[in-house]
Each structure stands twice: as C-alpha cells, then as structure tokens.
C-alpha positions, 0 to 999 in steps of 0.5 A, spaced: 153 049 389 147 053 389 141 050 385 134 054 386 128 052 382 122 055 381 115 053 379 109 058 379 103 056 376 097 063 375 089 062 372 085 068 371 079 069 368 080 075 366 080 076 359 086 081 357 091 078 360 097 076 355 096 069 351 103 069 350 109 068 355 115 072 356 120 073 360 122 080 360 120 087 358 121 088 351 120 095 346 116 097 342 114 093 335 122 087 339 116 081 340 116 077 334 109 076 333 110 068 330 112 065 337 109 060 339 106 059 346 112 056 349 119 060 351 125 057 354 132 062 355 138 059 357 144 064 359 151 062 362 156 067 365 163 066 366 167 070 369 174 070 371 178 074 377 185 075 380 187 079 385 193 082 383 196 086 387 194 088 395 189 084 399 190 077 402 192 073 397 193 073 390 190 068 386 185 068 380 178 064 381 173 063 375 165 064 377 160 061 373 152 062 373 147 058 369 140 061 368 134 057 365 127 060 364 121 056 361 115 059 360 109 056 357 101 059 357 097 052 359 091 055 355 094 054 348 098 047 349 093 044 355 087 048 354 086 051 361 084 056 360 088 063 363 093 059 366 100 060 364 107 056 368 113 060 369 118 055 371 126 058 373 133 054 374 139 058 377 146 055 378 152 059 381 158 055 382 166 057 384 170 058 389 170 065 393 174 072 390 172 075 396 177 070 401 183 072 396 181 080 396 179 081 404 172 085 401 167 087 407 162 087 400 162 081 395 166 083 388 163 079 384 155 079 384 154 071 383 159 069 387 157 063 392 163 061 396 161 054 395 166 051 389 162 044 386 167 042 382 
C-alpha cells in the first residue's frame, strides 16, 4: 500500500496572484466564474490486466489508484491574506502484472507490486 499525503501551504504579498484555487490548467472561458473558494477532486482508476499468452505466468491482476486534491485560498475562508493550502492524497494498490509478464519496464504505470488487500 502506497498512501503519500501532502500538504503545501503558500503567502505572498503580491497582489496579482490568483484568488481562487484549482488544480490544473484550464482553457480559455472552462473556469466556472461562481466557484467558491474551495476545491476538492476526487479520481479512481481501475484497471485489470491478463497476461494471455508468453512471459512467466498467465494470470490476471486488478490495479487501482485513487487521487484526492483538496485545494482551498485562506484569504477567502480564513482571512490570511495571500495564502492558499494545497493538500494531495495517492493511493496505489494491487498485485504486480509485471511478476507475471517477465517485463524489464512496468506494464501499468500505477503498479505498486504491493497488494493491501
């Protein structure tokens, strides 16, 4: 199991920062001008992988990953001036596909090789 928080809290004087968090680069006019001062995204991937034919051992394995952003300007809900939190979660789990496949490099990019449950 793989679980990698992180926190990341930033102040600045400047003025022409951004008063609103997000968490990845949007297009032009895709920001929803009434979003409040708080962002949370949540994504899950799943995957499942057999190795059919060749390598090791044919057998199937089933990956997940789970990603939490929680990003929120201080200024707007605590009054700190400048500041905002950004705050990311990751969650890998599964048994390795690479154990099976005889790979040099990783066949699924979330693979962890640990399985937690």
């Amino acid at each position: 199991m793989m679980i990698a928080p992180f926190l990341l809290l930033a102040a600045a004087a400047d003025d022409a920062l951004p008063r609103r968090p997000h968490s990845h680069i949007h297009a032009a006019g895709e920001i929803d001008e009434t979003q409040g001062p708080v962002l949370l995204e949540v994504t899950y991937t799943g995957e499942v992988m057999a190795n059919v034919a060749g390598g090791l051992k044919r057998r199937a394995r089933y990956l997940d990953n789970l990603d939490i952003v929680l990003e929120a300007d201080l200024e707007a809900t605590l009054g700190w001036r400048g500041a905002e939190a950004h705050v990311y979660g990751l969650y890998n789990n599964g048994a390795s596909i690479s154990n099976a496949v005889g790979d040099v490099h990783a066949v699924s990019n979330i693979e962890t090789g640990i399985q937690t449950i």
